[in-house]
Structure formats: C-alpha cells, structure tokens
Biopython code that builds the backbone (N, CA, C, O; Angstrom):
import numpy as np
from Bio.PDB.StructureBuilder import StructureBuilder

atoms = [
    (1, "UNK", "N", (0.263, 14.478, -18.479)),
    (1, "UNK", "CA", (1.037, 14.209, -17.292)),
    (1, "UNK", "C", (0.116, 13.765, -16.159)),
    (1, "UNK", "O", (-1.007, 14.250, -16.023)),
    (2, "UNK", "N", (0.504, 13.042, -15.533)),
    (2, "UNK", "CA", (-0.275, 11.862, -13.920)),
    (2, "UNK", "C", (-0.158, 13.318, -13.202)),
    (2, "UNK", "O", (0.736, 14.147, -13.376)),
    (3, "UNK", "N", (-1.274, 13.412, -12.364)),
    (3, "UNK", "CA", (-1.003, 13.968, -11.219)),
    (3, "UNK", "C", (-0.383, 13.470, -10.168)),
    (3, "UNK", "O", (0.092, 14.235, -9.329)),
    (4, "UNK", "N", (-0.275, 11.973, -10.027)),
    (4, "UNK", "CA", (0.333, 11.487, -8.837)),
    (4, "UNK", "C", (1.666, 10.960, -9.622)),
    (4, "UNK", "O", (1.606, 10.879, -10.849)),
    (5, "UNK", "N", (2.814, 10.617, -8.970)),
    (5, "UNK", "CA", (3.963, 9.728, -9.630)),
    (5, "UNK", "C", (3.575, 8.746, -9.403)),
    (5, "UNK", "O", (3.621, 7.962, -10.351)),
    (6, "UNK", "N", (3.048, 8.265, -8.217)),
    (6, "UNK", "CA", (2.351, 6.890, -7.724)),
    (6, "UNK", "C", (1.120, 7.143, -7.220)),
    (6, "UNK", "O", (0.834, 8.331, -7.069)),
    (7, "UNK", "N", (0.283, 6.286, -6.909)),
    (7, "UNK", "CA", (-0.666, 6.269, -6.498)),
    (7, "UNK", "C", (-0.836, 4.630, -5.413)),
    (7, "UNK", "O", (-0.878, 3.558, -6.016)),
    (8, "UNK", "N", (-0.888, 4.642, -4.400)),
    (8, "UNK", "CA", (-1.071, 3.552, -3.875)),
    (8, "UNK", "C", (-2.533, 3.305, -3.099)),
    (8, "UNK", "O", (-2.964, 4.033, -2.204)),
    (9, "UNK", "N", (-3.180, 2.155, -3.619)),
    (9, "UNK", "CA", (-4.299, 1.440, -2.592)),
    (9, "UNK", "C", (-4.070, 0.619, -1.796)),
    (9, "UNK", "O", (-3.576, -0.444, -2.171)),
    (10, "UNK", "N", (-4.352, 0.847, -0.447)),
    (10, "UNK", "CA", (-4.505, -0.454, 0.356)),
    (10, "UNK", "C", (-5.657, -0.787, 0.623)),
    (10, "UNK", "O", (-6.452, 0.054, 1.043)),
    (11, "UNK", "N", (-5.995, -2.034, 0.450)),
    (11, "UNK", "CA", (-6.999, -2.664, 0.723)),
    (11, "UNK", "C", (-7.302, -2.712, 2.275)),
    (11, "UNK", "O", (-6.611, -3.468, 2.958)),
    (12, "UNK", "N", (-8.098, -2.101, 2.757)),
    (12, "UNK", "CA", (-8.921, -2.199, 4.133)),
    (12, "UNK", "C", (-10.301, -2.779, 4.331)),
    (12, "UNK", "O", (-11.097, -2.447, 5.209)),
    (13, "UNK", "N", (-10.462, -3.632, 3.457)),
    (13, "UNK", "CA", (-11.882, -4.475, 3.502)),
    (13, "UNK", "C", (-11.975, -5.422, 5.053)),
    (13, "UNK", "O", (-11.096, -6.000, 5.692)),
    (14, "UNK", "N", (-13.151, -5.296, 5.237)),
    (14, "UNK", "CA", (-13.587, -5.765, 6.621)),
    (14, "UNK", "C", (-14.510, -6.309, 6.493)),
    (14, "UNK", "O", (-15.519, -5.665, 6.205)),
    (15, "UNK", "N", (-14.597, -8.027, 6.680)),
    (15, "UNK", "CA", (-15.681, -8.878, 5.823)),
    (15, "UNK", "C", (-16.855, -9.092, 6.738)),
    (15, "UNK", "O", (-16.364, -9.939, 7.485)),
    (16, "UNK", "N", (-17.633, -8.966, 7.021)),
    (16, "UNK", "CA", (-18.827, -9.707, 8.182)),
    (16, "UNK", "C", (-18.991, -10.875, 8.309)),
    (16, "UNK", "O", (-19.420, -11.195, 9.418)),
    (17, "UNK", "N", (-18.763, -11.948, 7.365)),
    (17, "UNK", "CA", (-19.014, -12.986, 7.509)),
    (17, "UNK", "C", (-17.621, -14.225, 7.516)),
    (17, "UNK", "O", (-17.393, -15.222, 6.832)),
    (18, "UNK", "N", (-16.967, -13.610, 8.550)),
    (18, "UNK", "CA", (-15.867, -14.378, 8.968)),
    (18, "UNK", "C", (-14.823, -15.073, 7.889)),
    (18, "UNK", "O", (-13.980, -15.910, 8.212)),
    (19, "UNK", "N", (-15.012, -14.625, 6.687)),
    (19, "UNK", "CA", (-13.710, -15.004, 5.610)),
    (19, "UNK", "C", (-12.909, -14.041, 5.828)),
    (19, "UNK", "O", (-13.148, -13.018, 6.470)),
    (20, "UNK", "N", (-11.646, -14.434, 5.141)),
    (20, "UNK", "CA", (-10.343, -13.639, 5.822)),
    (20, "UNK", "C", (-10.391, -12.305, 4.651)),
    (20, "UNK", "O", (-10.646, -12.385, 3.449)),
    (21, "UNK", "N", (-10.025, -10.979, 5.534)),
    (21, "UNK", "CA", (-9.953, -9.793, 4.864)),
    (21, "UNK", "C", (-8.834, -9.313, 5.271)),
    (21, "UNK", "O", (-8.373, -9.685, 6.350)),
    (22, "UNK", "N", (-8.242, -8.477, 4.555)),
    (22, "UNK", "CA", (-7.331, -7.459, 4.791)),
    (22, "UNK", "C", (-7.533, -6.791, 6.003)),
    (22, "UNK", "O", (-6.677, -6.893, 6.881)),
    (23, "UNK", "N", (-8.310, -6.275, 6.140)),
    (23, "UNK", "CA", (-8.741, -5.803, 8.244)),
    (23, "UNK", "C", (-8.199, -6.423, 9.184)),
    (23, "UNK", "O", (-7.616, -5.741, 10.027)),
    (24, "UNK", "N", (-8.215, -7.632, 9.308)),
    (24, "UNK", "CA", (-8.022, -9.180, 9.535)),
    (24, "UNK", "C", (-6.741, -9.135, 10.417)),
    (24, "UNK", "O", (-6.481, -9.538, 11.551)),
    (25, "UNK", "N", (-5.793, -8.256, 9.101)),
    (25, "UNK", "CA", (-4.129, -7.529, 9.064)),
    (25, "UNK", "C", (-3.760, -6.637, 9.864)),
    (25, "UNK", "O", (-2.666, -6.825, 10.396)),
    (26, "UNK", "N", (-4.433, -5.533, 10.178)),
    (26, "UNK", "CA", (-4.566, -4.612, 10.645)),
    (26, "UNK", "C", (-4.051, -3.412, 9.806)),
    (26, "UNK", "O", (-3.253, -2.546, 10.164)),
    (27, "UNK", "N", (-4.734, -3.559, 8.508)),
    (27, "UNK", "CA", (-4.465, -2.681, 7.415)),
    (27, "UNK", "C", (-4.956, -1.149, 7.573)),
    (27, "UNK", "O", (-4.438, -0.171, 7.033)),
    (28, "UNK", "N", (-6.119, -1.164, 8.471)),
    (28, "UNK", "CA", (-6.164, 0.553, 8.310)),
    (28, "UNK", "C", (-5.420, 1.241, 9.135)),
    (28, "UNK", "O", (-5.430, 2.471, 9.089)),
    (29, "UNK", "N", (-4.681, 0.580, 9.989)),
    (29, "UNK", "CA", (-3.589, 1.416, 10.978)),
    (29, "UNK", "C", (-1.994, 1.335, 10.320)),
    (29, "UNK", "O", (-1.017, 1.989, 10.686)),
    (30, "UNK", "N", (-2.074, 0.285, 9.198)),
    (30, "UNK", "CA", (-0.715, 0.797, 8.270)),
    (30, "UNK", "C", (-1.098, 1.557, 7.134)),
    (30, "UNK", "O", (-0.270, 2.174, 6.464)),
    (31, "UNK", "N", (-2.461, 1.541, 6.856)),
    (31, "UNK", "CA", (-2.526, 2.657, 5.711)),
    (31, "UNK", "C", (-2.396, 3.767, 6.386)),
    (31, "UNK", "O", (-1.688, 4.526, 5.724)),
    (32, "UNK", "N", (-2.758, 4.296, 7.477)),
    (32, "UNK", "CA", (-2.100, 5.332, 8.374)),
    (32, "UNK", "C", (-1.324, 5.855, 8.476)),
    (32, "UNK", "O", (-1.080, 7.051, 8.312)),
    (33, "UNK", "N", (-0.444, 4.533, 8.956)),
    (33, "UNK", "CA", (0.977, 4.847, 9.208)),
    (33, "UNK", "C", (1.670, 4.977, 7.848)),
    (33, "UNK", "O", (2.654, 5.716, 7.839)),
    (34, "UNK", "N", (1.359, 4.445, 6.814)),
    (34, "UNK", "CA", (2.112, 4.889, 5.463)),
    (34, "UNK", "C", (1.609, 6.351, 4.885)),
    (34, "UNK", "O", (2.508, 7.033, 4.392)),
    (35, "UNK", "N", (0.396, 6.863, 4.886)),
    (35, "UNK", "CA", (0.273, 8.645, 4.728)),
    (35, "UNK", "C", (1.080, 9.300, 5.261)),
    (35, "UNK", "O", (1.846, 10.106, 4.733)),
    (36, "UNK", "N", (0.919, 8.812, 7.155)),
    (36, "UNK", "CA", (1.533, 9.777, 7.831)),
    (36, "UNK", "C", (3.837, 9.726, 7.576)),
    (36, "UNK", "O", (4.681, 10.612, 7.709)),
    (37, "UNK", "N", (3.960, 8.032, 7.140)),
    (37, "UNK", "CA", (5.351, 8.377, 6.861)),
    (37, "UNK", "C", (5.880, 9.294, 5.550)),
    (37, "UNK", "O", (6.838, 10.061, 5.449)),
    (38, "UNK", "N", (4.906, 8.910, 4.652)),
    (38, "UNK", "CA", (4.927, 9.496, 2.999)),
    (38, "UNK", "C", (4.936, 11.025, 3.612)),
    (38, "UNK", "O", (6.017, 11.417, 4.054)),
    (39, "UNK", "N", (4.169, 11.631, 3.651)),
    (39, "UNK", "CA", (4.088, 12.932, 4.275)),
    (39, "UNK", "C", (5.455, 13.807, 5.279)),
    (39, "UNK", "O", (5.914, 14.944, 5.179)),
    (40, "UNK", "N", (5.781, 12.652, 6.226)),
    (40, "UNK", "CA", (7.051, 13.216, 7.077)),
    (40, "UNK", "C", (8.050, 13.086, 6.071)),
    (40, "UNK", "O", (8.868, 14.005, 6.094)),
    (41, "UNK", "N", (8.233, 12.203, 5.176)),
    (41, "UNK", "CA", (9.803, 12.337, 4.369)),
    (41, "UNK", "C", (9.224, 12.995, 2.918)),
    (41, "UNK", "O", (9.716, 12.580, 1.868)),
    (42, "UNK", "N", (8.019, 14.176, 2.884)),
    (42, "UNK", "CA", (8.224, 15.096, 1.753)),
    (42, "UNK", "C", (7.506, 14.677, 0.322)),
    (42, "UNK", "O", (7.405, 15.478, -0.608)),
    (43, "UNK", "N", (6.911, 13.006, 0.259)),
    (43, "UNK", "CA", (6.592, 12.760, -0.662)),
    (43, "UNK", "C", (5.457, 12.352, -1.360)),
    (43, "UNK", "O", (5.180, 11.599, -2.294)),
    (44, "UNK", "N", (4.577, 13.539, -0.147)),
    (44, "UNK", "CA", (3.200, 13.386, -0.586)),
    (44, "UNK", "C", (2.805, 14.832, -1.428)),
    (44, "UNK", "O", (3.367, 15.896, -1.165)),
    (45, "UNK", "N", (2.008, 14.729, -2.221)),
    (45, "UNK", "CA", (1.535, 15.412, -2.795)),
    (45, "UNK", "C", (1.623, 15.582, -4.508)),
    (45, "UNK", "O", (2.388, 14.849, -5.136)),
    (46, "UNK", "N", (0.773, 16.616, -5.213)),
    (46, "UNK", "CA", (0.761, 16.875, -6.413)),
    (46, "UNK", "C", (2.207, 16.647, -7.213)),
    (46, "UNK", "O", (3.151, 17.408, -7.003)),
    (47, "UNK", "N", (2.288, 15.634, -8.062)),
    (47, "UNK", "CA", (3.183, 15.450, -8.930)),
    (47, "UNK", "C", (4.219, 14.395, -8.114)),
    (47, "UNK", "O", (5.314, 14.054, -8.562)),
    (48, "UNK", "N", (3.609, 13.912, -6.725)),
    (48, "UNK", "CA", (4.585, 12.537, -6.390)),
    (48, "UNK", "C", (3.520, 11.300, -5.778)),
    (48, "UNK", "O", (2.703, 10.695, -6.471)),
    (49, "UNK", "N", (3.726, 11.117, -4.476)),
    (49, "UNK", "CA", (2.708, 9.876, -3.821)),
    (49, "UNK", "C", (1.191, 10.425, -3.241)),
    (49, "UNK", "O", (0.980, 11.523, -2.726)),
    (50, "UNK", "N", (0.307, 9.449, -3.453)),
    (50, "UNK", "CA", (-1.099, 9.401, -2.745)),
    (50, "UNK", "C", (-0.978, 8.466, -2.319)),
    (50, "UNK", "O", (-0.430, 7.703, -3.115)),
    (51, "UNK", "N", (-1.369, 7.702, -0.728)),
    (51, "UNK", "CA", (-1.569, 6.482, -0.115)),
    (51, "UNK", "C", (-3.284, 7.258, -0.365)),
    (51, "UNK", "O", (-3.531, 8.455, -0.219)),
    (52, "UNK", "N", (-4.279, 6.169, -0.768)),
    (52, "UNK", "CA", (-5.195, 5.725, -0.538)),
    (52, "UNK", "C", (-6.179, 4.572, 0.295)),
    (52, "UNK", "O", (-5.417, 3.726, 0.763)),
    (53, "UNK", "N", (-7.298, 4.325, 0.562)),
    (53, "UNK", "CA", (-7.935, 3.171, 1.110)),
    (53, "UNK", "C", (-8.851, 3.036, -0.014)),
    (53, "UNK", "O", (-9.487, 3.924, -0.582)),
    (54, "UNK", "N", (-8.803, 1.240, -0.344)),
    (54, "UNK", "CA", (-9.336, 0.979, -1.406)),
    (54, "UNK", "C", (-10.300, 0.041, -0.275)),
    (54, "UNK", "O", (-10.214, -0.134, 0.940)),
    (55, "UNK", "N", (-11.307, -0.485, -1.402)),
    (55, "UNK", "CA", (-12.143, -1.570, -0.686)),
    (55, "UNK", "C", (-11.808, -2.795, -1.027)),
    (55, "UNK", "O", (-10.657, -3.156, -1.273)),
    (56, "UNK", "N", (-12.744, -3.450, -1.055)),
    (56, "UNK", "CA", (-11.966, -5.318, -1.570)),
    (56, "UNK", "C", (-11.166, -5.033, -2.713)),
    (56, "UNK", "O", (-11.659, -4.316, -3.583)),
    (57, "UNK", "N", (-9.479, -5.680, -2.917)),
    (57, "UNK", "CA", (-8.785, -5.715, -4.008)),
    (57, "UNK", "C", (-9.290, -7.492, -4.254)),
    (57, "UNK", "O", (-8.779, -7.963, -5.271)),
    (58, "UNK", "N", (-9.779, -8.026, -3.830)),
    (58, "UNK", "CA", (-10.532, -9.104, -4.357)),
    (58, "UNK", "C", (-9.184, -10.762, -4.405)),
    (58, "UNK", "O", (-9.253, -11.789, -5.080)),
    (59, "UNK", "N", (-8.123, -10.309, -3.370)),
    (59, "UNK", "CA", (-6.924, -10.780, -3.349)),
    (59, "UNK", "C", (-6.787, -11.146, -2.002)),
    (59, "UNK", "O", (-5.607, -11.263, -1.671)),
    (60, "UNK", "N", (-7.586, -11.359, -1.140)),
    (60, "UNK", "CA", (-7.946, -11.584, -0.045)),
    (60, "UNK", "C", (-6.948, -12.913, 0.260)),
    (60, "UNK", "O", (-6.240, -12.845, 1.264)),
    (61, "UNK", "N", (-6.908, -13.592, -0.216)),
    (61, "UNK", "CA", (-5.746, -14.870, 0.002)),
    (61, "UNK", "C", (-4.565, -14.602, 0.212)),
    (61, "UNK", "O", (-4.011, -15.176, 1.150)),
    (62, "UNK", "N", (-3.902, -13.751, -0.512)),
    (62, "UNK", "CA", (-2.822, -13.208, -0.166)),
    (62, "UNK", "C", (-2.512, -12.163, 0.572)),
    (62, "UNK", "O", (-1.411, -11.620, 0.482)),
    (63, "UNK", "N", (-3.455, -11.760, 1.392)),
    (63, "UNK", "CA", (-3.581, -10.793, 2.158)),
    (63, "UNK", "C", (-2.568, -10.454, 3.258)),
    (63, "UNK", "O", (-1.802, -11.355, 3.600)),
    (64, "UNK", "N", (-2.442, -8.767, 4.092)),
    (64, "UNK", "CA", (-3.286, -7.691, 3.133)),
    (64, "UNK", "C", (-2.566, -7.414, 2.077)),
    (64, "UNK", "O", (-1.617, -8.147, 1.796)),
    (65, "UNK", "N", (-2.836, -6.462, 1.408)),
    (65, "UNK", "CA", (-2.273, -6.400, -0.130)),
    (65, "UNK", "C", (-2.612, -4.567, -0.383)),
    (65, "UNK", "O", (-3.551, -3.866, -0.005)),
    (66, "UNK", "N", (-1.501, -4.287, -1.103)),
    (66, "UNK", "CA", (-1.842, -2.662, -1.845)),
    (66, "UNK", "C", (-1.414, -3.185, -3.160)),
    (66, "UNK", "O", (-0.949, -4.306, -3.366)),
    (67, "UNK", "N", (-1.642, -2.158, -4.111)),
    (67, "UNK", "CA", (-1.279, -2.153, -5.326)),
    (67, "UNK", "C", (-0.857, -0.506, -5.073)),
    (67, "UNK", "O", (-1.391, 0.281, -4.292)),
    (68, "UNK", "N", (0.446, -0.234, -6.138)),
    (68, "UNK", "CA", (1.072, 0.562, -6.658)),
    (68, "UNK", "C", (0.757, 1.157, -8.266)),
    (68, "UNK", "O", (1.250, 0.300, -9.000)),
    (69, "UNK", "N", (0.327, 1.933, -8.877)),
    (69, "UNK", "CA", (0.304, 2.774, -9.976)),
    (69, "UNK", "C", (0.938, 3.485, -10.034)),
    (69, "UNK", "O", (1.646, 3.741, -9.059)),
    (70, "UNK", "N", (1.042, 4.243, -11.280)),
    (70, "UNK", "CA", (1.025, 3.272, -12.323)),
    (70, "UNK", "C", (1.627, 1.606, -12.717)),
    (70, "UNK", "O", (0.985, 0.686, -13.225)),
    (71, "UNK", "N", (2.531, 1.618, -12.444)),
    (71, "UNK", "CA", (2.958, 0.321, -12.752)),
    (71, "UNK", "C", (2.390, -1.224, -12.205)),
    (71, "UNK", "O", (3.000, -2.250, -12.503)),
    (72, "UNK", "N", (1.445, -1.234, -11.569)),
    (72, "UNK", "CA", (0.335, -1.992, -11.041)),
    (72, "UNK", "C", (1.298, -3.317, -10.471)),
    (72, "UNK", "O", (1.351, -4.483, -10.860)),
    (73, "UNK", "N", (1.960, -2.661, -9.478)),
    (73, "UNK", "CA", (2.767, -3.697, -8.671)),
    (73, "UNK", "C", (1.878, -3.901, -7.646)),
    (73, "UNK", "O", (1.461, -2.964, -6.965)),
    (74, "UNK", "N", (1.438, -5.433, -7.416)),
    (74, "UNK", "CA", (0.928, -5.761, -6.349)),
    (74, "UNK", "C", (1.725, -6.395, -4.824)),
    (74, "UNK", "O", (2.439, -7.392, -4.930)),
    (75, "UNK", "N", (1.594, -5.948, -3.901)),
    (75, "UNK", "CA", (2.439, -6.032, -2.881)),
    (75, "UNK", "C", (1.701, -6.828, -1.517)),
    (75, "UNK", "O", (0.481, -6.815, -1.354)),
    (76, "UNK", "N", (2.672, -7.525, -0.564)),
    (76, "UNK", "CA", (1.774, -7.729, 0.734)),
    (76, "UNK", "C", (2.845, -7.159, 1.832)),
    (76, "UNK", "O", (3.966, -6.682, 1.656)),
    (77, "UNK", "N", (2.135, -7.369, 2.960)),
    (77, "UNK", "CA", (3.701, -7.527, 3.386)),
    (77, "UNK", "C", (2.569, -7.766, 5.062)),
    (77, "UNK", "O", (1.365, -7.747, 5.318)),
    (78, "UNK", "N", (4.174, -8.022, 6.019)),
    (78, "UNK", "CA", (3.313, -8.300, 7.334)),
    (78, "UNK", "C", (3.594, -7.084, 8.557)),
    (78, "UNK", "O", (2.785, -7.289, 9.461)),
    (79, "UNK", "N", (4.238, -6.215, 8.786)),
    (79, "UNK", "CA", (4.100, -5.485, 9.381)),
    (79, "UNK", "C", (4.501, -3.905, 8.617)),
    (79, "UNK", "O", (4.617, -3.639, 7.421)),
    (80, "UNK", "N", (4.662, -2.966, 9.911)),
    (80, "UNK", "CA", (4.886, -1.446, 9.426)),
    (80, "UNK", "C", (6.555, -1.853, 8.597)),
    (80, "UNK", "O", (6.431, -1.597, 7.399)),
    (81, "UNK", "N", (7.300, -2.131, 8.761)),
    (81, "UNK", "CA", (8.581, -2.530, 8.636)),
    (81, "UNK", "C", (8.660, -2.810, 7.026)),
    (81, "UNK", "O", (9.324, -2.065, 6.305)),
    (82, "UNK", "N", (7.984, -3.860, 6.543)),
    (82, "UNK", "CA", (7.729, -3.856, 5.299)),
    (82, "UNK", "C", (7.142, -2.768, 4.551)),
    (82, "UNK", "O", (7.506, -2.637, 3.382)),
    (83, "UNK", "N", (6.238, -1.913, 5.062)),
    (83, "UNK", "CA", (5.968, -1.076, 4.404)),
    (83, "UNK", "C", (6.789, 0.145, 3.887)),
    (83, "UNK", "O", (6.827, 0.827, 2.863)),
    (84, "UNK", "N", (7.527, 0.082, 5.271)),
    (84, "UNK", "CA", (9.149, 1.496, 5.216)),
    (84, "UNK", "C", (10.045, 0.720, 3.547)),
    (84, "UNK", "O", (10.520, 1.452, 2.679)),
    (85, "UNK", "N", (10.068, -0.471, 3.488)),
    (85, "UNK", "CA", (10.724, -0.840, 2.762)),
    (85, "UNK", "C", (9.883, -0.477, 1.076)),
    (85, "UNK", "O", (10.320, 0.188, 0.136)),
    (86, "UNK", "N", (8.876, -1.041, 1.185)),
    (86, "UNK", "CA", (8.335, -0.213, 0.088)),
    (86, "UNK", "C", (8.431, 0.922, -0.413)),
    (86, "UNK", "O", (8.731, 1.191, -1.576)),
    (87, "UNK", "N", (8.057, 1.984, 0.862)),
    (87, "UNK", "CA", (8.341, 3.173, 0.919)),
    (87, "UNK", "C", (9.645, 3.728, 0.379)),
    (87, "UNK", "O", (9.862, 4.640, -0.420)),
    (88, "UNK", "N", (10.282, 3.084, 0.908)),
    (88, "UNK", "CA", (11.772, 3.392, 0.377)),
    (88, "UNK", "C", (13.028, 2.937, -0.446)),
    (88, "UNK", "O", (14.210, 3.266, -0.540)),
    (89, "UNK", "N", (11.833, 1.641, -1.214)),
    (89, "UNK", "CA", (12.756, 1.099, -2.480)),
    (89, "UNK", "C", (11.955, 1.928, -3.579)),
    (89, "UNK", "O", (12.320, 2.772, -4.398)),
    (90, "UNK", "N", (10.351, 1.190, -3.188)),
    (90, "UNK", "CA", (10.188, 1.248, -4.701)),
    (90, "UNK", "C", (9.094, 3.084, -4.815)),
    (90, "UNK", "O", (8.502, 3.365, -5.857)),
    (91, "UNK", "N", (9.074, 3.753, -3.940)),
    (91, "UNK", "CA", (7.936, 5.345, -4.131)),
    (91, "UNK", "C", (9.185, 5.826, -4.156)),
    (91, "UNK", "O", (9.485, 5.791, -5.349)),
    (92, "UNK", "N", (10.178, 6.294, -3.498)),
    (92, "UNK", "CA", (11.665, 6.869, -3.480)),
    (92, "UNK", "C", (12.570, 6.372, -4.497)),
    (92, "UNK", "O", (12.844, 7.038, -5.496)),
    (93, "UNK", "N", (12.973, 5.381, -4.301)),
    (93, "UNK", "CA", (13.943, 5.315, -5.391)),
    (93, "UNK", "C", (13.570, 4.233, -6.856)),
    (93, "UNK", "O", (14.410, 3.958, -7.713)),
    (94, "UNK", "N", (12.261, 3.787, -6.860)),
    (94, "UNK", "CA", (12.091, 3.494, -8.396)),
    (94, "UNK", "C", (12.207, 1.710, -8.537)),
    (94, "UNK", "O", (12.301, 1.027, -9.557)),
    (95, "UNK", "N", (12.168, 1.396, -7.436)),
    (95, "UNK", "CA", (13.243, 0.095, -7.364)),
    (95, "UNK", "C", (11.976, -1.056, -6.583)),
    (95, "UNK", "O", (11.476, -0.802, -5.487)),
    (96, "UNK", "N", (11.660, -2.190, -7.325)),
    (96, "UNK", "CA", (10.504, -2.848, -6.831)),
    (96, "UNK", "C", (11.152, -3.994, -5.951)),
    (96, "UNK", "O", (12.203, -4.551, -6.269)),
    (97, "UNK", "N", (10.416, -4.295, -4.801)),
    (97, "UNK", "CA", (10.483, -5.110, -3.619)),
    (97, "UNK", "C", (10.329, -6.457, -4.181)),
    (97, "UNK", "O", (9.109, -6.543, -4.035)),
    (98, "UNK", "N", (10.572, -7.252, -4.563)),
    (98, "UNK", "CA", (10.477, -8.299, -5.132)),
    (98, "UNK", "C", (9.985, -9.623, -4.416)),
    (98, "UNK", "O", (9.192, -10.428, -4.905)),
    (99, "UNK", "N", (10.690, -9.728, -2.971)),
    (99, "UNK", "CA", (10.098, -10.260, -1.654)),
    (99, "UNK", "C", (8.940, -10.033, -1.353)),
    (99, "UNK", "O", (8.336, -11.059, -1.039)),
    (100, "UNK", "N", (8.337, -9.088, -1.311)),
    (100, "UNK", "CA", (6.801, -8.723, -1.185)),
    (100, "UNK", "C", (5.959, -8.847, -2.098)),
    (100, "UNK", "O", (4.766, -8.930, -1.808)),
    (101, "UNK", "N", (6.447, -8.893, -3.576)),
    (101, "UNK", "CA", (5.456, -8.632, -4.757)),
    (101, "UNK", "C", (4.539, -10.214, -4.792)),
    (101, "UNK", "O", (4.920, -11.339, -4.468)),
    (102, "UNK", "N", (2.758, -9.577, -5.504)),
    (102, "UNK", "CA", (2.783, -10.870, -5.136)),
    (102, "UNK", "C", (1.811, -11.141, -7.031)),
    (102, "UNK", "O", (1.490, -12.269, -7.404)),
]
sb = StructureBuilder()
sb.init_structure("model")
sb.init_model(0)
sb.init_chain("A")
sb.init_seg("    ")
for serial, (resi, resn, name, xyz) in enumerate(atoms, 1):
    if name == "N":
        sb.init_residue(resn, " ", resi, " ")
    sb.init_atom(name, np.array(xyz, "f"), 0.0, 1.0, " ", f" {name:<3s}", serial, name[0])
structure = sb.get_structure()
C-alpha cells in the first residue's frame, strides 16, 4: 500500500541564466498556497495528499507545471484558481482536468 493517495510535485526551479523557469510563474507561492489549501479541506496526510517542491521537471516550455502520482498526470495551469480546480477534480474526487493536462 502507497503511503500517499497522491503525491504532487511542483516544479519551483529558478534559472540564473535568464531562460524561462517555473519561478518565472510564481510557483513557490502556489505550491504554498496548495499545502496550505490541501491541509484546510482535511486532505493532507498519511494515506491521502503530499504537495511537494520538486526542482527542474525539465518541462520548462510549458510552464509552470506539477505532476500528480501515482498516475503521472502532468498539469500547468496560470493562477491559484486553477489549482483549486485541480484540487478539487482530480486529489478529491478522482476526476482529471483535462484543460490543464499537458
């Protein structure tokens, strides 16, 4: 058995040499804000969600970008708004964003 039901990375890479990164996005203040929402609606922890910070997902073009596990759905999206939607199609009810997937 997974310890997590999901596991999510967001990419928060922050490039020095002026190519476009996920930072870019302002990804470490929605990986933030996605712990701190996962957490207020109950669905963090042992045997459901982890939001993580990953480093380069190496997808930088389509940026920013998380991936979802198990099922290795890759996602973008452009503000907090999209992320609630993630949050609440596909970690809650099972159901993948299809608009965002990339």
């Amino acid at each position: 058995m997974r310890y997590f039901k999901n596991h999510v990375f967001f990419c928060c890479n922050q490039r020095q040499n002026g190519d476009a990164c996920c930072n870019d996005h302002g990804a470490n203040d929605v990986r933030d804000y996605a712990k701190k929402r996962v957490k207020e609606l109950g669905l963090s922890g042992e045997g459901k969600v982890r939001i993580n910070q990953a480093g380069c997902l190496d997808r930088c073009e389509e940026g920013p970008v998380i991936v979802v596990y198990p099922e290795e759905i890759w996602y973008t999206y452009v503000d907090k708004s999209d992320v609630d939607e993630i949050i609440d199609e596909h970690l809650t009810n099972g159901r993948v964003v299809e608009r965002l997937r990339i």
